[in-house]
N, C-alpha and C positions, 0 to 999 in steps of 0.2 A: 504494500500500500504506500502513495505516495507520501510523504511529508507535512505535516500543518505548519504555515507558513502566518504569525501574531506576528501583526505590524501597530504599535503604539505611539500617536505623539509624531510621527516620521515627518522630517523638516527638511526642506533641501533649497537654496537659495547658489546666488551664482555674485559674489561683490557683493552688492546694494539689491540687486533683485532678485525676491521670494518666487521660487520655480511653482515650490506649492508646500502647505503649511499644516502641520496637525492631522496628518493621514493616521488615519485606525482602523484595520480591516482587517479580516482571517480569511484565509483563502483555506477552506476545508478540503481535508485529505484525498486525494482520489479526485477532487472535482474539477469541473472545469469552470474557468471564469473567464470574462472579457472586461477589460475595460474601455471604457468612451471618452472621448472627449473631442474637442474641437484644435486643429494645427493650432500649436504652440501650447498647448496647456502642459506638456511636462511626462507625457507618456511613456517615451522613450527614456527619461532620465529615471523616472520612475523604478522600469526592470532596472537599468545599471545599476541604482541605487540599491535595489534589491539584494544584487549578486557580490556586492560592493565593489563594482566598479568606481563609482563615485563615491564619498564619504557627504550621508547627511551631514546636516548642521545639529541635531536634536532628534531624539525621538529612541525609537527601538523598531528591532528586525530580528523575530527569534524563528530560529530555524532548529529542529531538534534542542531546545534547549539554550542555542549557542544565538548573543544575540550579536550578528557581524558590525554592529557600528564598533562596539567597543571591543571586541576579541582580538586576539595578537594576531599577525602576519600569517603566523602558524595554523591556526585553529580555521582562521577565514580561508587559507588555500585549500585546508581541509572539506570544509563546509563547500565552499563551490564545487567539489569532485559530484556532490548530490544532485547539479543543475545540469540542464541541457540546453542550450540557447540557439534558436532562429532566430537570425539577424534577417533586417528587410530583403538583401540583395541575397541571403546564402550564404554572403561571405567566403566564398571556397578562393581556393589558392587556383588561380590561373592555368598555372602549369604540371600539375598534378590530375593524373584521372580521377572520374569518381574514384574507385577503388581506393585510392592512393589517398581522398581528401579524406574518405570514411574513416580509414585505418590511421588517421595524423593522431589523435586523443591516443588510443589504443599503443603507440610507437612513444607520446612522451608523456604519458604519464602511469603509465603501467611495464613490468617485466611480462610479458605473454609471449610463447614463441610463434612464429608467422602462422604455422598453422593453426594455433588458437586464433589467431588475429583473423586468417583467411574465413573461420566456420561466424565469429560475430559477425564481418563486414558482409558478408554475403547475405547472412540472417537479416539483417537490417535492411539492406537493400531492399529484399523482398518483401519484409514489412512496409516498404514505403515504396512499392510498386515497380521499381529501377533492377530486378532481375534482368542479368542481361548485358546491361548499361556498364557495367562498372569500367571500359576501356577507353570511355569517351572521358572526351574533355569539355571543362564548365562551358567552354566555345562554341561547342558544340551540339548544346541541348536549349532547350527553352526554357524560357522562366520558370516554366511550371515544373520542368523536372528539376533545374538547379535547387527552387526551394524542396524538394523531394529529397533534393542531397543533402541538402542542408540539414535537414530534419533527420534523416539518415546518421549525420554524422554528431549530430546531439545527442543518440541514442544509445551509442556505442559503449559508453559507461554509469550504462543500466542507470539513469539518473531518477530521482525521487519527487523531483520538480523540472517543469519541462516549460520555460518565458519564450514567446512567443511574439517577436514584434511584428508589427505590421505584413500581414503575411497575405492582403489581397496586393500591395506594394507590383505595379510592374503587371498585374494580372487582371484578363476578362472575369465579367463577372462566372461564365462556366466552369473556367480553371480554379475561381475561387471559391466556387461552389465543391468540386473536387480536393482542392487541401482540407476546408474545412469537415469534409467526408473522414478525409485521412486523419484528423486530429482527433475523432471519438474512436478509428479504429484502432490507433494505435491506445488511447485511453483504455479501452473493451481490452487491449491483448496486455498491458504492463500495469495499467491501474496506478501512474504516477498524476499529481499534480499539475493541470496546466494552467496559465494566466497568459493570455493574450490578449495584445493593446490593436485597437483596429477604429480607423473610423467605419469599416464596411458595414451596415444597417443590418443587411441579410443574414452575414453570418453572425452577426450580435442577438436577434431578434429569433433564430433559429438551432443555435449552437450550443451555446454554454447552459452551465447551472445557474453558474451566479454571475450574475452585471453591473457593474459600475459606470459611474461620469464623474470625472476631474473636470472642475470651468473655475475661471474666477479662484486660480490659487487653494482651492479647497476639492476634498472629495464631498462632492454633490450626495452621491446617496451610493449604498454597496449593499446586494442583499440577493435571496432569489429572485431569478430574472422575470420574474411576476412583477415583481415590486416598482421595477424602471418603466418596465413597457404597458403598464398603466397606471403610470403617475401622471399626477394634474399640474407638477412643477415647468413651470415655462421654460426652461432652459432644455429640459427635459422633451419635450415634444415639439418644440422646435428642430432637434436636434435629430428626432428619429422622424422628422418630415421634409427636413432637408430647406428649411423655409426661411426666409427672411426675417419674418413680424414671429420677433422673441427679442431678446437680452446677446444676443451672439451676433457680433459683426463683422465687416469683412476682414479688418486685421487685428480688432482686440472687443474684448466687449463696450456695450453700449451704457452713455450713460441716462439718466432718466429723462432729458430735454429729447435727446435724439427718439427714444422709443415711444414718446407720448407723440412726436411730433410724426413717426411712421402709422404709429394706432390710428392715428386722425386721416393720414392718407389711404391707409387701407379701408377704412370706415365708408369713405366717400367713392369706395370703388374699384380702389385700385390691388392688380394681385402680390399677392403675397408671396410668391414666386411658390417652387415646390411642388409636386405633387398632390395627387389626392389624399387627403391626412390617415396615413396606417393607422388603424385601430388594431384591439384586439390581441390575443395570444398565440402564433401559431405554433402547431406540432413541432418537439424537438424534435431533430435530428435523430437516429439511429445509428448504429453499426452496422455494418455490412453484412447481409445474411450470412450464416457460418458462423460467426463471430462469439466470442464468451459475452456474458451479460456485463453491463458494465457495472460493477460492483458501487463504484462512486456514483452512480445514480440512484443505488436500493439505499445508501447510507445517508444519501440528500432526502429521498423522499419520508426517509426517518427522521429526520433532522428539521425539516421544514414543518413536517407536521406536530413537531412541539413545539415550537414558535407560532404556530399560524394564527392564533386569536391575539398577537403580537403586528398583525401586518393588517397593511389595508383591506377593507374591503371588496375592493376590485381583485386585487393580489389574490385573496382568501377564496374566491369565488374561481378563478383560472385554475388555481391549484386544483381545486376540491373535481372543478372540470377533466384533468389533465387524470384524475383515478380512475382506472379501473372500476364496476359496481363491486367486485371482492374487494377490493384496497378502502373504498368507501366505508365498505362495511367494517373492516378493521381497522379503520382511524374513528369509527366513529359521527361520519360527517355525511353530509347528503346536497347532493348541485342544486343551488338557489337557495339553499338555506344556509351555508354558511357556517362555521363549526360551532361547537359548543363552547359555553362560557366558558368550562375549563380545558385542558392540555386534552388529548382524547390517552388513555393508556396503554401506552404499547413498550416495546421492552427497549427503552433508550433512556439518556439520564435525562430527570426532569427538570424541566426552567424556573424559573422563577417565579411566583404569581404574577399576577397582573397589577400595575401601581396605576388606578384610572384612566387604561387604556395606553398607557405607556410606559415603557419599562425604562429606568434612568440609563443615561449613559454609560455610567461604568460597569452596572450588568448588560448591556446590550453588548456593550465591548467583549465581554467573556464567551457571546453565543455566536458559532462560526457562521457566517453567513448573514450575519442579522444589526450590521450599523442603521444607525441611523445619525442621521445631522439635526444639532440640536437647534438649531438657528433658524430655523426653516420647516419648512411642511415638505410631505413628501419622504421623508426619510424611512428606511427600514431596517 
């Protein structure tokens, strides 16, 4: 099972300018996440910051125990042997076949003799579709297979968490329909951790467990992906409508002059740019028939169902939807009605009661999956 990944407090600034400020979220074990946000908001630094590539300025990042802002040289080189990292572009070495980029982790950071090295890199390949491939060079293949290698070559030391940046980057939305396929199967087959940062809607709205939005230096809201994708936060639905008339502007956010004075023009007619407004929940993703069940989806749906009289309304109704009539039956809960005042009983550890409807920060902090922003409405 992958790793649980308590982020508290997490601060990252650049000189004089705050990247993003007071991040606290759990990325539960096995699961998969996404996060959101708009260019510039700090995405990217985010993972680095994770891996500690970067050094926050404040805060906490505990990974097994070990939290990497403050652990020695030592213990952090350690602690990253457990990550796998996609980078936007691949990142592969030019002049190296696959075979040769799969096998680079494998050659400096471990004693294995080739022939062990030849049975993982092959194995991997295959997992990630590129049986076959391994002769060719990065020049040689498409975006969509390099990011194949890439992902290939993050796997090769069986990682426990697997950051995922920008990964429709460079790709149709078909091919990005295609990796994000490849990211629950290889979840279904190793059952590690992923967190992947995308502006891509589709695969945000159709993919993960749990979803996030970074705007405005803060995390906007982190929870199951019920909780974003009907929330009434304006940033928020702006954001999953691709639209103008919100708080998000073309090169930083807007201030309150500017968006009363858009309100007024849209009012009188004019469009708001954007498509038709996505409502709604759809079907997650699956595993590719054949596949093991993904383990980190039976321990979300355990998980969410002791929180759920913790979350929205709308949220509480999509879940209760998203059951099975047996799983209904044994949480307890029934479609339109909503769950019951208390936890429903089932064999997981229990939450906290209910403090009028909302649970304080610093318990919401302890339950994986389940921030909420205290500033604001909308949080979960």
């Amino acid at each position: 099972m992958g790793a649980e990944v308590v982020i508290e407090g997490l601060t990252k600034s650049f000189g004089r300018q705050t990247i993003w400020r007071d991040v606290t979220l759990t990325l539960p074990p096995g699961e998969v996440s996404v996060m959101l946000g708009p260019s510039g908001t700090g995405k990217s630094v985010f993972l680095k910051s994770m891996i500690g590539l970067l050094k926050p300025d404040r805060g906490k990042c505990m990974i097994n125990g070990v939290d990497i802002v403050r652990c020695s040289e030592h213990k952090l080189y350690e602690t990253r042997k457990l990550f796998g990292v996609l980078f936007q572009d691949g990142a592969l070495f030019g002049s190296m076949n696959l075979y040769d980029n799969v096998a680079f982790p494998l050659r400096e950071h471990t004693k294995k003799s080739e022939t062990e090295i030849r049975r993982i890199v092959l194995e991997k390949l295959e997992m990630t579709g590129l049986a076959g491939a391994e002769k060719k060079l990065p020049g040689e293949i498409s975006g969509g297979m390099r990011k194949r290698a890439g992902l290939a070559r993050a796997l090769v030391l069986d990682p426990e968490i697997i950051l995922v940046d920008e990964p429709d980057s460079g790709l149709d939305p078909v091919r990005t329909t295609y990796i994000s396929q490849l990211f629950l199967d290889v979840n279904a087959q190793i059952d590690a951790t992923f967190l992947i940062v995308t502006h891509n809607i589709n695969l945000a709205r159709t993919v993960p467990d749990n979803l996030g939005m970074l705007f405005r230096k803060e995390l906007v809201m982190f929870g199951p992906r019920e909780v974003l994708l009907t929330s009434e936060e304006p940033v928020v639905k702006q954001f999953l409508n691709g639209r103008m008339d919100g708080p998000i502007g073309m090169s930083e956010e807007k201030d309150q002059a500017q968006m009363a004075a858009e309100r007024a023009m849209f009012e009188a007619g004019h469009h708001a740019g954007g498509v038709e407004e996505v409502t709604g929940i759809p079907p997650q993703m699956q595993p590719a028939p054949g596949l093991p069940t993904r383990q980190g989806a039976i321990r979300r749906k355990d998980r969410v169902m002791q929180i759920l009289h913790t979350l929205p309304p709308a949220a509480q109704e999509g879940i209760i939807e998203s059951l099975s009539p047996e799983e209904q039956a044994r949480y307890g809960v029934h479609p339109r009605r909503g769950a019951y005042e208390d936890p429903p009983t089932i064999n997981t550890t229990p939450v906290p009661p209910r403090h009028s409807g909302e649970l304080p920060s610093e318990e919401v902090a302890r339950i994986p999956g389940a921030h909420r922003r205290t500033q604001g409405p909308g949080g979960a």
